[in-house]
N, C-alpha and C positions, 0 to 999 in steps of 0.2 A: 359501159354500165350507166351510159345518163339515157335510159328509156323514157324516163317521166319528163326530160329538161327538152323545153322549144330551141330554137336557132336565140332567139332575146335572149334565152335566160342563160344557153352556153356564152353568149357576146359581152351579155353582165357579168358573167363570173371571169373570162376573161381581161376585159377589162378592171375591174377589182384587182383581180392577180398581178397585172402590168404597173397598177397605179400603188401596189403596196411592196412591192417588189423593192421601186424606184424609189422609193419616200421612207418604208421603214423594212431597212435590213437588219439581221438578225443582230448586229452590236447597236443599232439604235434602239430596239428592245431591251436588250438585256439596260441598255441605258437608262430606258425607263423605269422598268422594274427597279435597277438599284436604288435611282434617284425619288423614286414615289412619285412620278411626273405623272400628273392625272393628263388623258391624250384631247385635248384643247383641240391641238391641232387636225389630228383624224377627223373628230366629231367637226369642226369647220369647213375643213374636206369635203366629206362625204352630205354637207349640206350641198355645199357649191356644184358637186357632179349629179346632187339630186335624188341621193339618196337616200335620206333619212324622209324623202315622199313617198318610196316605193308603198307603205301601209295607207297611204292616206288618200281618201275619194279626190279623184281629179276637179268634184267641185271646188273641192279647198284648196287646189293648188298640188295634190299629189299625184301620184301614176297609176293609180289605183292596180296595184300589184297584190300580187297573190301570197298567201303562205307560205306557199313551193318558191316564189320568187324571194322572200325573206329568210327561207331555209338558205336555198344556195348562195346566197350573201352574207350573212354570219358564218356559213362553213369557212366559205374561202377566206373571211375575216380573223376566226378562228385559229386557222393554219398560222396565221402569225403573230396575234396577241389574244390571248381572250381577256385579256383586259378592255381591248379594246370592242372586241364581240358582245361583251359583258354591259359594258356599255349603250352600245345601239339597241342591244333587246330593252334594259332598261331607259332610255332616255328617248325610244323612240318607237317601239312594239308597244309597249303596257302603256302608253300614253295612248297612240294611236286606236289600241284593240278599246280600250278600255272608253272613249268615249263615243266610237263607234257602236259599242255593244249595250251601254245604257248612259250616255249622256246626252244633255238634253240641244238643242239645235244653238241655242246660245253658248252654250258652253264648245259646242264643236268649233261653230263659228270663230270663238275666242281663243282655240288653242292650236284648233289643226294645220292653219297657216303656219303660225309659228314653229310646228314639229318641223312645216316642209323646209322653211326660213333657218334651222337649226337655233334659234335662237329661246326656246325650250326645250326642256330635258324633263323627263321624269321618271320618278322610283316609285317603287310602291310599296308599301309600308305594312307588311303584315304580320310576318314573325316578330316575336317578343321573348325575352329571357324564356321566360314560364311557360312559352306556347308556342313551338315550331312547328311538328307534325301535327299538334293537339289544336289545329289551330282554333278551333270555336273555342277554346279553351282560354282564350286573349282576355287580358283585363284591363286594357286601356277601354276609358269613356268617353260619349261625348254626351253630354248634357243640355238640351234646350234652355235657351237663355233669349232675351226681345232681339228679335232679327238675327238671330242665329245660332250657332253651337260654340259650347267649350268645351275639347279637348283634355286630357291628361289620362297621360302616361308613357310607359321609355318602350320603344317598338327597337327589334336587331336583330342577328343582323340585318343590314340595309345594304343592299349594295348602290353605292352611286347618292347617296341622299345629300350629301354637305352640298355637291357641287349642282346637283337638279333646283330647274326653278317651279316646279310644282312635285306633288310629294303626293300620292294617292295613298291617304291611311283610311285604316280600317279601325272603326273602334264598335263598342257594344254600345248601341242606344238605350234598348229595352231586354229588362231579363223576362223567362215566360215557363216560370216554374211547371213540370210535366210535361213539356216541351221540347224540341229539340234546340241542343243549346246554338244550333246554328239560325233560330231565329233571333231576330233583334241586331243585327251588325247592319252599319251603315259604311258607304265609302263616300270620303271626304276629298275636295281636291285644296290641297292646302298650300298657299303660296310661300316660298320661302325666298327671303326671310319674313322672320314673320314675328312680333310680341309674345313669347314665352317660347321661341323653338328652338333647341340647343344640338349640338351631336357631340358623343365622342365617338374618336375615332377605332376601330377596332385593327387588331395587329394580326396578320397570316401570312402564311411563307410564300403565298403567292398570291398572283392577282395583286399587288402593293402599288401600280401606276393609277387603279381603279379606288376613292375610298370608300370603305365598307364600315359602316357606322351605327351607334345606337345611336337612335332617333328622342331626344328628349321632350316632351307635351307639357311646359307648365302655364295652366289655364290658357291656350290657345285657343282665340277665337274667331272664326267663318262664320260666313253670313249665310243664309239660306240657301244663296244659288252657287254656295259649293259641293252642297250634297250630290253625288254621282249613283243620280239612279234614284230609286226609291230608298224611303227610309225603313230599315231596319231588311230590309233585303238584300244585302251587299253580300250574302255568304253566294245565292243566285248567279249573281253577278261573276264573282271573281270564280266560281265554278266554269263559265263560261271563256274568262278571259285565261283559262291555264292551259287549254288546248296548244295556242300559240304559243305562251311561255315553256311549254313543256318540248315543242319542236323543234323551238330556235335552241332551248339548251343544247338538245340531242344534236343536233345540226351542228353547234358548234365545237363539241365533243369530238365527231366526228371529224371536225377541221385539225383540231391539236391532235387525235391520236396520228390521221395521216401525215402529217408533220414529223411527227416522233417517227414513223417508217421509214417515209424517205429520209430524213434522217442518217437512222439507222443503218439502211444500205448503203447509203454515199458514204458512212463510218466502215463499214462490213468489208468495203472494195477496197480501200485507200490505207485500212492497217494492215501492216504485213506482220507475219508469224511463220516461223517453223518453212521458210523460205518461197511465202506465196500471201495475198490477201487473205483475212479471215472467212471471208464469205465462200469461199472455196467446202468451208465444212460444213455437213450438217447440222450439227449442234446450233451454229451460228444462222444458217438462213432458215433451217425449216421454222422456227418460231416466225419471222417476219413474216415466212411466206403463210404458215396461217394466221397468224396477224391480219395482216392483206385481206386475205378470203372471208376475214369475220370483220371485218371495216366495211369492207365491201356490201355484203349483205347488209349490216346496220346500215348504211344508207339507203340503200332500197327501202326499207322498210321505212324509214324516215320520208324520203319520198314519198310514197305513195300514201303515207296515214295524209301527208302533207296536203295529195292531191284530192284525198276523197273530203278533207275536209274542207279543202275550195269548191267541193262540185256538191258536198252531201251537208256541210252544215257541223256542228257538234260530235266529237271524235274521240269521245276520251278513253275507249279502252285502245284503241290505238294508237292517241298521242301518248300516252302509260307504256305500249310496250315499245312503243321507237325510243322513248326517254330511257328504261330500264338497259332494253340492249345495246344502246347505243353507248351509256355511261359504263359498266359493265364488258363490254369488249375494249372500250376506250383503255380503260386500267389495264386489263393483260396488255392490249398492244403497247401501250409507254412504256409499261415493265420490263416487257420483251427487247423494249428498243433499250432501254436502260441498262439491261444484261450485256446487249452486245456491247456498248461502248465501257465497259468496266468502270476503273477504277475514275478514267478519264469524264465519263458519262455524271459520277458522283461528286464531283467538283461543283464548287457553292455557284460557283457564276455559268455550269453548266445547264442547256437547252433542253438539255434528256432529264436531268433533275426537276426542270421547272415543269415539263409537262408532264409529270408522272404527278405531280402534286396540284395543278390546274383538275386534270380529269377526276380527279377525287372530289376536289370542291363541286364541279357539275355537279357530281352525282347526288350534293346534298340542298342543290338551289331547286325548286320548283316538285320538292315531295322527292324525297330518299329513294333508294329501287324497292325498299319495303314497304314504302306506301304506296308504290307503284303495282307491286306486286299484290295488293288488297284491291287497290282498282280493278286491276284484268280480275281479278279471283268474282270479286262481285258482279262485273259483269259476264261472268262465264256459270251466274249463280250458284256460285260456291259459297258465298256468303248471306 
């Protein structure tokens, strides 16, 4: 089922595989997770083997890699932490896309080495208490001030924000009464740390090696040439940059539900019942084995929104329905792996628990499957 993967891009995913395999087995995970250990090391890693270039133009130092190639590497990353998947989309995709897509030749210059170096990270800052799906809906400002902007207001969740050394927020410049209120948003690239910029930290039953933070803005101020992009254009902008955030999600969805399978089956073979393994019964494999078949598919379809978007440009009712069925099959197949392993599966420091509660959180990073499902609707002019 890899029609859309080159000979590179199966060699990258196997190598991936071999090198996390070796480095983090599934009780250095679970280690993680208990300990709240943010992964340092991974992200060190995957600087040094040159991965965190795959996004970034070969001028700056990167491999200038594809989306299809950022897909199959958060998948496989996926598979074994999405903490740690979680991570590279944010400290090294929304960096990368985002000054690719409107930042200025100085500011590339300034950062994109750095992505390939690992030695920047960043998040991006745009949900707020008050404004998740609603997001024009944001009431953080930024206010013109002599040589540049003030800041304020608490942006969250954040994934990744305490430990990122730039912070792409998004605040409202200008209001434009009878207008759409997605005029006037600017994005800001914001060094942290920085004079008035706070976090707490936020508490979830998973994802815990990763911090997921409210972002605090009192009077924080950037200079001109932090503005990313035009001003008061940022809603433009980050429409653009969610194509990719929306595949690497899907992508790595896709990586923990097939986890939870295999899994599942190596659980399915190895318990015995009623004087035979359990996989022997139907009850017990037909769920994995459609599981499977609907894994399977959501990635193809992941692929390929993947591919047209490296050949075609701008993708969203296709990065929408890769993200929707991809989050969406992800949940039955955990579920499914979670049934087989019973009561053992529902143990606190159980793998089948944690990834049944991972693909949930996907499905609510980068626009729920309900505002996913508005997208495909509008562009299928339903709306």
């Amino acid at each position: 089922m890899d029609v859309y993967l080159s000979p590179a891009q199966l060699e990258m995913r196997a190598d991936v595989r071999s090198f996390l395999d070796e480095n983090y087995p599934p009780e250095r995970i679970l280690q993680m997770e208990t300990d709240e250990e943010y992964p340092d090391d991974f992200y060190r890693e995957a600087a040094a083997r040159g991965w965190t270039g795959i996004p970034v133009p070969a001028e700056h130092g990167g491999s200038d890699g594809s989306v299809l190639d950022l897909c199959v590497f958060v998948e496989e990353v996926g598979k074994t932490s999405i903490a740690m998947s979680t991570l590279y989309i944010t400290g090294t995709i929304f960096g990368s896309h985002a000054l690719h897509i409107c930042g200025s030749d100085e500011q590339a210059s300034r950062y994109l080495p750095a992505i390939v170096a690992g030695d920047k990270r960043f998040a991006l800052s745009m949900s707020e208490p008050a404004a998740g799906s609603d997001f024009a809906g944001m009431e953080a400002t930024a206010e013109k001030v002599d040589g540049g902007w003030r800041i304020n207001g608490v942006k969250g969740p954040i994934s990744g924000a305490e430990r990122a050394e730039v912070i792409i927020t998004a605040a409202r410049t200008s209001s434009h009464p009878g207008q759409s209120r997605n005029k006037g948003l600017t994005l800001f690239l914001v060094e942290n740390p920085a004079k008035g910029l706070s976090f707490v930290q936020r508490k979830f039953p998973a994802m815990k090696a990763l911090m997921v933070n409210n972002v605090h803005y009192d009077d924080v101020i950037v200079g001109d040439d932090a503005v990313l992009g035009e001003v008061d254009e940022g809603w433009l902008n980050l429409a653009k940059l969610m194509d990719p955030e929306r595949l690497a999600n899907a992508a790595q969805t896709i990586g923990v539900a097939q986890a939870a399978i295999d899994d599942g089956v190596a659980y399915a073979c190895s318990r015995e019942q009623y004087g035979g393994p359990i996989s022997r019964f139907q009850a017990v494999s037909h769920p994995l084995a459609e599981a499977q078949a609907e894994v399977a598919a959501a990635r193809l379809l992941v692929y390929a929104a993947a591919h047209k978007r490296d050949v075609e440009g701008p993708c969203h009712m296709e990065a929408s329905m890769a993200k929707m069925l991809a989050n969406n099959v992800a949940a039955r197949a955990t579920s499914a792996a979670l049934q087989v392993a019973g009561a053992a599966g529902w143990e606190r420091d159980s793998h089948f628990v944690r990834r049944n509660i991972e693909v949930r959180g996907c499905e609510l990073g980068g626009g729920t499957s309900q505002i996913q499902r508005n997208i495909i609707a509008r562009h299928m002019g339903l709306r």
